[in-house]
N, CA, C and O atoms as CSV, one atom per row, in Angstrom:
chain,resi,resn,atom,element,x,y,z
A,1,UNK,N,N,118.885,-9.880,2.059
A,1,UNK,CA,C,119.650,-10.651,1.129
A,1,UNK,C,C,118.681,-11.339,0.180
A,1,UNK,O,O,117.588,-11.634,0.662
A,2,UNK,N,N,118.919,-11.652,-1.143
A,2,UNK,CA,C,118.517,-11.629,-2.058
A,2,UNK,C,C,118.019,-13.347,-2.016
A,2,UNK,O,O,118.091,-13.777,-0.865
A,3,UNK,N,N,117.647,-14.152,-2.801
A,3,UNK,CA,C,117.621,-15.196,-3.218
A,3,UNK,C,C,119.104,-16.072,-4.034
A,3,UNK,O,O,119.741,-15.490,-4.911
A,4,UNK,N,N,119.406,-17.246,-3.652
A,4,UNK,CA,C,120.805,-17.602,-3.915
A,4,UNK,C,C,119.948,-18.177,-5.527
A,4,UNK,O,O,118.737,-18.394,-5.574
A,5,UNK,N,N,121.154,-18.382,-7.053
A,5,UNK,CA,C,120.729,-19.240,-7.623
A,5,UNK,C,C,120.478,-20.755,-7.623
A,5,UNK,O,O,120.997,-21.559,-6.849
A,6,UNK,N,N,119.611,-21.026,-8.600
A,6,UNK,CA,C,119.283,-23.015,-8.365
A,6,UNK,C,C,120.352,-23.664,-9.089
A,6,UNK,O,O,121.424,-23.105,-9.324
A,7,UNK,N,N,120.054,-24.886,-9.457
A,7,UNK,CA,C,120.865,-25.390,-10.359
A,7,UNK,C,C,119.657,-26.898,-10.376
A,7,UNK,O,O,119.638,-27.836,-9.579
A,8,UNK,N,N,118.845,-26.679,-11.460
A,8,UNK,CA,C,117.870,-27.251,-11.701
A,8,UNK,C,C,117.826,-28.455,-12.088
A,8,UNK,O,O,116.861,-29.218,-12.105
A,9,UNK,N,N,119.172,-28.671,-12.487
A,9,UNK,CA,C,119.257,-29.749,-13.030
A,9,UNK,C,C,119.463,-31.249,-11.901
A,9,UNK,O,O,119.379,-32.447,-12.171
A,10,UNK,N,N,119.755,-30.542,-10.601
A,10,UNK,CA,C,120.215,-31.400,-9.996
A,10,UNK,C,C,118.879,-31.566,-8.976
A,10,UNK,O,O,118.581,-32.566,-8.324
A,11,UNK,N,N,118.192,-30.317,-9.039
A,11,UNK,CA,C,116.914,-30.393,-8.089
A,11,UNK,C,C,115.765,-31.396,-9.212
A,11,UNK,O,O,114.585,-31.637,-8.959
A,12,UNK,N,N,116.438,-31.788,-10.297
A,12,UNK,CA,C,114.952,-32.570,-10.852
A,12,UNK,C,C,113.525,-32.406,-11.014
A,12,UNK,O,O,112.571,-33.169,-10.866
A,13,UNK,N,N,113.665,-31.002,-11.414
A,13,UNK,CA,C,112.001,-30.181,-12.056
A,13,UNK,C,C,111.414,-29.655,-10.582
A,13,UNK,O,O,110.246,-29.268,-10.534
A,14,UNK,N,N,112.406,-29.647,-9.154
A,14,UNK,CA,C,111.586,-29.227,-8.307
A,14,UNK,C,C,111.313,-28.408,-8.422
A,14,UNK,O,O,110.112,-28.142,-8.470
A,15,UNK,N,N,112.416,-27.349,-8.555
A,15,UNK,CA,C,112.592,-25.786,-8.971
A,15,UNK,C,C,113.066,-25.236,-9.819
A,15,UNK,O,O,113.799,-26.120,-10.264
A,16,UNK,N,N,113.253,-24.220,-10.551
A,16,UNK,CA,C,113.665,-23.557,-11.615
A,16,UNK,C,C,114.327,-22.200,-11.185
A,16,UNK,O,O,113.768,-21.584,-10.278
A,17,UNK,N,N,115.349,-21.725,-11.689
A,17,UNK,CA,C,115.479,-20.320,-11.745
A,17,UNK,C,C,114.244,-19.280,-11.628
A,17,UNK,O,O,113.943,-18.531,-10.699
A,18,UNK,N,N,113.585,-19.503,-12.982
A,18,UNK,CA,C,112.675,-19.402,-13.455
A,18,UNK,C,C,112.060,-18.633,-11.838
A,18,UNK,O,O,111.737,-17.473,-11.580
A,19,UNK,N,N,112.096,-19.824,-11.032
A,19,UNK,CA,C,110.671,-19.749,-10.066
A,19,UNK,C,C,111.732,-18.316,-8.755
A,19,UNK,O,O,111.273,-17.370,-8.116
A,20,UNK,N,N,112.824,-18.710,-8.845
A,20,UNK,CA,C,114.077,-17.783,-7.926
A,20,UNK,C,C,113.742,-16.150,-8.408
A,20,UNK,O,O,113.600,-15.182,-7.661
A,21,UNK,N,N,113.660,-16.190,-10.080
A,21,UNK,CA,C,113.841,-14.927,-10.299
A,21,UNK,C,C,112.415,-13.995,-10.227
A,21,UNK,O,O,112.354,-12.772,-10.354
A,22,UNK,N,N,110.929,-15.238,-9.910
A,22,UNK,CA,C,109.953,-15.011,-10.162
A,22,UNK,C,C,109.935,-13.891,-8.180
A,22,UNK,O,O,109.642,-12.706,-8.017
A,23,UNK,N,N,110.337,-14.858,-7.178
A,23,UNK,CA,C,110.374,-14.644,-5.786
A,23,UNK,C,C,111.201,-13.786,-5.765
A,23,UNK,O,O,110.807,-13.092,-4.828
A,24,UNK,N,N,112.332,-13.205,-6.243
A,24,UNK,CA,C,113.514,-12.786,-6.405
A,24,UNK,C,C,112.677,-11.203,-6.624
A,24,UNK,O,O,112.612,-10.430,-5.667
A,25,UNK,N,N,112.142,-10.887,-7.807
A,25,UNK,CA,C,111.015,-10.427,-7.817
A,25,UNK,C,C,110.417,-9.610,-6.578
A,25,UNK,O,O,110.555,-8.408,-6.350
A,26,UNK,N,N,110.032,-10.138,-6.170
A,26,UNK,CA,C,108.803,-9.742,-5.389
A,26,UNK,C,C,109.645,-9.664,-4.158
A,26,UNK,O,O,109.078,-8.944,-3.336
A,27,UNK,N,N,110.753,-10.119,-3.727
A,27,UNK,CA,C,111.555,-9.656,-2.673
A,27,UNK,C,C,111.534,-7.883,-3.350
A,27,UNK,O,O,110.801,-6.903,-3.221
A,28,UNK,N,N,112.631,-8.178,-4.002
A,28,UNK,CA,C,113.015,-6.320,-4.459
A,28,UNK,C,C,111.804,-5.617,-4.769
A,28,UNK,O,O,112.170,-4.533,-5.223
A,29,UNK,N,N,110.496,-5.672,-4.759
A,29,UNK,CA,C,109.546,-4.713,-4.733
A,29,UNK,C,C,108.765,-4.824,-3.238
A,29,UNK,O,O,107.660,-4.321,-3.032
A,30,UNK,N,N,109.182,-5.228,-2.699
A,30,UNK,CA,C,108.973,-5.233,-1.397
A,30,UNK,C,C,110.470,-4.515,-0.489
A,30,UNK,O,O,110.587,-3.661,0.390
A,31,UNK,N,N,111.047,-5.032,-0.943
A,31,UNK,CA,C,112.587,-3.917,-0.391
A,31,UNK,C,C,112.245,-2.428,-0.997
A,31,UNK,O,O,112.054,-1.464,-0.255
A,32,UNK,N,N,112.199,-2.362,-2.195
A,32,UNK,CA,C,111.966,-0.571,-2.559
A,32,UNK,C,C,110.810,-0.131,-1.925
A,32,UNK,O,O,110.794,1.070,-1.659
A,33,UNK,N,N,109.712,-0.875,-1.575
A,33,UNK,CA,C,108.454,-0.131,-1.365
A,33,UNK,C,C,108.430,-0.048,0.502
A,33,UNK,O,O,107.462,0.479,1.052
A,34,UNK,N,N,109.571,-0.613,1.315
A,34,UNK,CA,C,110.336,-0.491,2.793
A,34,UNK,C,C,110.677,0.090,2.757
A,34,UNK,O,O,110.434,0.766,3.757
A,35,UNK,N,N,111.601,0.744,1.835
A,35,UNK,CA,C,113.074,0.900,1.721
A,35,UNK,C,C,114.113,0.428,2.680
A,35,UNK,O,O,114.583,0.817,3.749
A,36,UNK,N,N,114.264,-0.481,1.932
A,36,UNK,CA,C,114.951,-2.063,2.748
A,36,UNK,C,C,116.509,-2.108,1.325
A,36,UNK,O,O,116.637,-1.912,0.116
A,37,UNK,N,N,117.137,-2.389,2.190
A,37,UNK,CA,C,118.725,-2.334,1.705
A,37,UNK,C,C,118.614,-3.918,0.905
A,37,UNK,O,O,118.285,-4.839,1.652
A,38,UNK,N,N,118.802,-4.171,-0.168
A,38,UNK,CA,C,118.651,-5.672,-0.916
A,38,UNK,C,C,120.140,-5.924,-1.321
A,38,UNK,O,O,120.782,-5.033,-1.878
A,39,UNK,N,N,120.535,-6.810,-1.116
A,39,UNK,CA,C,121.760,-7.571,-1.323
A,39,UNK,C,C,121.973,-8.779,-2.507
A,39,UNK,O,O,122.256,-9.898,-2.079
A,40,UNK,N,N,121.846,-8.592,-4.004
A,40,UNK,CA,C,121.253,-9.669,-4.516
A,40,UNK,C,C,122.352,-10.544,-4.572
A,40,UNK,O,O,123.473,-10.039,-4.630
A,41,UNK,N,N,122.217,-11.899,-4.563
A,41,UNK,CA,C,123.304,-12.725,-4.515
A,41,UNK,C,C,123.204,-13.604,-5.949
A,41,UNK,O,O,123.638,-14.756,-5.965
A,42,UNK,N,N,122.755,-13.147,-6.860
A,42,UNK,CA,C,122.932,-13.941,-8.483
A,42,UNK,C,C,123.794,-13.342,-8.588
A,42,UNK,O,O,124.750,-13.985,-9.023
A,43,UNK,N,N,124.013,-12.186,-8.372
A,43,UNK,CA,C,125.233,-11.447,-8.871
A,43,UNK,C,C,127.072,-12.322,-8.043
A,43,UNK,O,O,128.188,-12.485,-8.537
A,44,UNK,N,N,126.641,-12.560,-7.034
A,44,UNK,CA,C,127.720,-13.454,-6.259
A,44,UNK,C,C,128.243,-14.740,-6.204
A,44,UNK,O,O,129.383,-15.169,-6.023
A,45,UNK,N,N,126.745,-15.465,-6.478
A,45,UNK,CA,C,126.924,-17.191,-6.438
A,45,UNK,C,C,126.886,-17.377,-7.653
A,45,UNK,O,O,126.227,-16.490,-8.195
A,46,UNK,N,N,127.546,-18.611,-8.817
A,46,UNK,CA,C,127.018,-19.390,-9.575
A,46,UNK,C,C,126.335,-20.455,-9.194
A,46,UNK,O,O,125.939,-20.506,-8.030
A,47,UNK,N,N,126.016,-21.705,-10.264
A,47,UNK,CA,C,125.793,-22.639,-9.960
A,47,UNK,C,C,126.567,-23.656,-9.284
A,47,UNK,O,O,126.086,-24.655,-8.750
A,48,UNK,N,N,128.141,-23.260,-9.349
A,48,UNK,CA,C,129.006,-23.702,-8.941
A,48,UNK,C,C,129.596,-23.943,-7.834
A,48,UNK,O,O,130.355,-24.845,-7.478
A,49,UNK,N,N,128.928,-22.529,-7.035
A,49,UNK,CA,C,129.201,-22.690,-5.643
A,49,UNK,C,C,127.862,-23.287,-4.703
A,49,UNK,O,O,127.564,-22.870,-3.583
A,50,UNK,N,N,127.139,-24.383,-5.479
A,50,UNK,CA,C,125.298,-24.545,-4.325
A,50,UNK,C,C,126.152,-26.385,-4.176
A,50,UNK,O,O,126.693,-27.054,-5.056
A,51,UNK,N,N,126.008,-26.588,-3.196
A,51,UNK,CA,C,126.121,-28.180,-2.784
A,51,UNK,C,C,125.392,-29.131,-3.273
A,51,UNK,O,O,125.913,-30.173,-3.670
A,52,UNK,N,N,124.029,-28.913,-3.320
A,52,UNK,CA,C,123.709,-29.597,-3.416
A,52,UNK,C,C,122.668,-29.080,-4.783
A,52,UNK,O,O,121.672,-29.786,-4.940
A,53,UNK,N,N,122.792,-28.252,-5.471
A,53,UNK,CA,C,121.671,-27.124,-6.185
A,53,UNK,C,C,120.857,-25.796,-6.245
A,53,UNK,O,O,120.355,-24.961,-6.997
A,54,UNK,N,N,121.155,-26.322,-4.366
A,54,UNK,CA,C,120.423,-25.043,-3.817
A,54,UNK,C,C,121.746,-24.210,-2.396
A,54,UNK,O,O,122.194,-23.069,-2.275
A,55,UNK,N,N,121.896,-25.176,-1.790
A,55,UNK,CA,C,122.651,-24.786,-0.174
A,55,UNK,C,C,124.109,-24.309,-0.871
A,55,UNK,O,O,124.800,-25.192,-1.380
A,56,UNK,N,N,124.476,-23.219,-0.890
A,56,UNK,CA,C,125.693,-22.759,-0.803
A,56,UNK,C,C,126.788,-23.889,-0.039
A,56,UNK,O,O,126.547,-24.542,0.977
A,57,UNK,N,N,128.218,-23.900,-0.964
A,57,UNK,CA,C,129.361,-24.533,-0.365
A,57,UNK,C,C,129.963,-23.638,0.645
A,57,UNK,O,O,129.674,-22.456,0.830
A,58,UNK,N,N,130.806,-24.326,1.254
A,58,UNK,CA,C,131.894,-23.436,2.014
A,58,UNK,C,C,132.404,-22.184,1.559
A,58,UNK,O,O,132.360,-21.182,2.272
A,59,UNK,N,N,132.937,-22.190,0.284
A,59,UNK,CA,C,133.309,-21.626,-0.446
A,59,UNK,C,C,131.890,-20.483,-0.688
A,59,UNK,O,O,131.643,-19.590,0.122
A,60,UNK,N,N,131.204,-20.689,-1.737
A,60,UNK,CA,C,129.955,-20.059,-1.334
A,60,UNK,C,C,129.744,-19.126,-0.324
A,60,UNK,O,O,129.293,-18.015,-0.603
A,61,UNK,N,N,130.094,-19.538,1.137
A,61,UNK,CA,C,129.176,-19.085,1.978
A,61,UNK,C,C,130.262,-17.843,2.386
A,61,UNK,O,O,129.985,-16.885,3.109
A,62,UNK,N,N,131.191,-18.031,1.923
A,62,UNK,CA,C,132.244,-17.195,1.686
A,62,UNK,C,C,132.084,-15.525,1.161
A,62,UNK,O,O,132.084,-14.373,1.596
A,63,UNK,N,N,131.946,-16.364,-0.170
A,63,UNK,CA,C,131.468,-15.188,-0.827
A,63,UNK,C,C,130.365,-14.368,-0.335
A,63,UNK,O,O,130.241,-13.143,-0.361
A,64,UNK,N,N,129.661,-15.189,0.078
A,64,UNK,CA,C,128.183,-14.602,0.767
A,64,UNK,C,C,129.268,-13.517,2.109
A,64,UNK,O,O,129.134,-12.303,2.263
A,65,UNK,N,N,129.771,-13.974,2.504
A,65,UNK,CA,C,129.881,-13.312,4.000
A,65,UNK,C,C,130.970,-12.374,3.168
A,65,UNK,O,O,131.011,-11.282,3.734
A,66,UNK,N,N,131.778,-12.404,2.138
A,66,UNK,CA,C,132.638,-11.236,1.726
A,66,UNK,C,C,132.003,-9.865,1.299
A,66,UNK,O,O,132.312,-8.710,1.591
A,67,UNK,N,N,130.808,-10.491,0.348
A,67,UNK,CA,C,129.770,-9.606,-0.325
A,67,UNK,C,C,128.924,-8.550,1.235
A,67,UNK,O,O,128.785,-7.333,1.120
A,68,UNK,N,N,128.549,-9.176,2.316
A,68,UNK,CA,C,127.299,-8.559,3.236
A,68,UNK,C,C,128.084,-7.788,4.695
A,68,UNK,O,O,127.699,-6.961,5.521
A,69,UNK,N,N,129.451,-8.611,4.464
A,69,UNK,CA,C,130.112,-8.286,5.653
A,69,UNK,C,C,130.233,-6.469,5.825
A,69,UNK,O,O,129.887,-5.822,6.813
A,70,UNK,N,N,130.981,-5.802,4.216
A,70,UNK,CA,C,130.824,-4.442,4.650
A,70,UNK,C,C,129.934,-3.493,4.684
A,70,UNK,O,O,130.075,-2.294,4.920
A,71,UNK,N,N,128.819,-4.229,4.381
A,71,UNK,CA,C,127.622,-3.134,3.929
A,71,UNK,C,C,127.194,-3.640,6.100
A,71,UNK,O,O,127.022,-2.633,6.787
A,72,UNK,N,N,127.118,-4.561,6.615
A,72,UNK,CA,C,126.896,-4.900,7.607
A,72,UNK,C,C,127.708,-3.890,8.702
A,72,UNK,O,O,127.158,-3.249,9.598
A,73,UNK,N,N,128.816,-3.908,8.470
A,73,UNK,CA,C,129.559,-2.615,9.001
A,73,UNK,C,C,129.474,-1.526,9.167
A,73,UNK,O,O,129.860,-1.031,10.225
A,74,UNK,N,N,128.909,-0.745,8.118
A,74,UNK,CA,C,128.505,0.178,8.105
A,74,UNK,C,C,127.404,0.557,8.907
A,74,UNK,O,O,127.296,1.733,9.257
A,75,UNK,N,N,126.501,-0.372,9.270
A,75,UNK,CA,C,125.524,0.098,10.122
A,75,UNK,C,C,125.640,-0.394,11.535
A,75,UNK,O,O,124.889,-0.057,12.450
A,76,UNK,N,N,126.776,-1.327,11.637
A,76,UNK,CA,C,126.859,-1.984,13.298
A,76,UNK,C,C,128.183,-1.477,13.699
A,76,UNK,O,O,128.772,-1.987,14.652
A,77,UNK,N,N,128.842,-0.185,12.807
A,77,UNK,CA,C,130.418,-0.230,13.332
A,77,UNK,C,C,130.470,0.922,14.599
A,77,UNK,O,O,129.943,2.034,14.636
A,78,UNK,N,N,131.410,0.141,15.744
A,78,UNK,CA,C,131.446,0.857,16.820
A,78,UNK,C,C,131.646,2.525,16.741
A,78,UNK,O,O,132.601,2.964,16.100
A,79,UNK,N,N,130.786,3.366,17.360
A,79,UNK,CA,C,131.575,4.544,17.248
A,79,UNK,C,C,133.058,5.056,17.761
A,79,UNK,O,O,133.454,6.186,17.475
């Protein structure tokens, strides 16, 4: 799974996108060069769903588990 987005404004110059998409990065060239299954979650979360900037809401964690649940299936489903 990918890196969730920030919301920088609330982290106060700790972190940046910037620095997410920099790690974000270097996750997925490390997944292609495994070949490791990557799940990116910018595509899933806004800023809207992080609690606090960073920690996913309820809601959030939602999406997270709607997005990973069937690809998760696919490799753990009973025969």
């Amino acid at each position: 799974m990918g890196l969730t987005p920030v919301n920088a404004l609330k982290l106060r110059g700790y972190t940046t996108m910037g620095d997410v998409e920099l790690y974000d990065s270097a996750i997925k060239r490390f997944c292609k060069r495994e070949n490791v299954r990557l799940v990116s979650m910018n595509e899933v979360l806004t800023i809207k769903d992080l609690e606090d900037g960073v920690h996913p809401t309820p809601s959030g964690h939602k999406k997270i588990a709607n997005k990973i649940m069937p690809i998760l299936e696919k490799y753990f489903r009973k025969p």
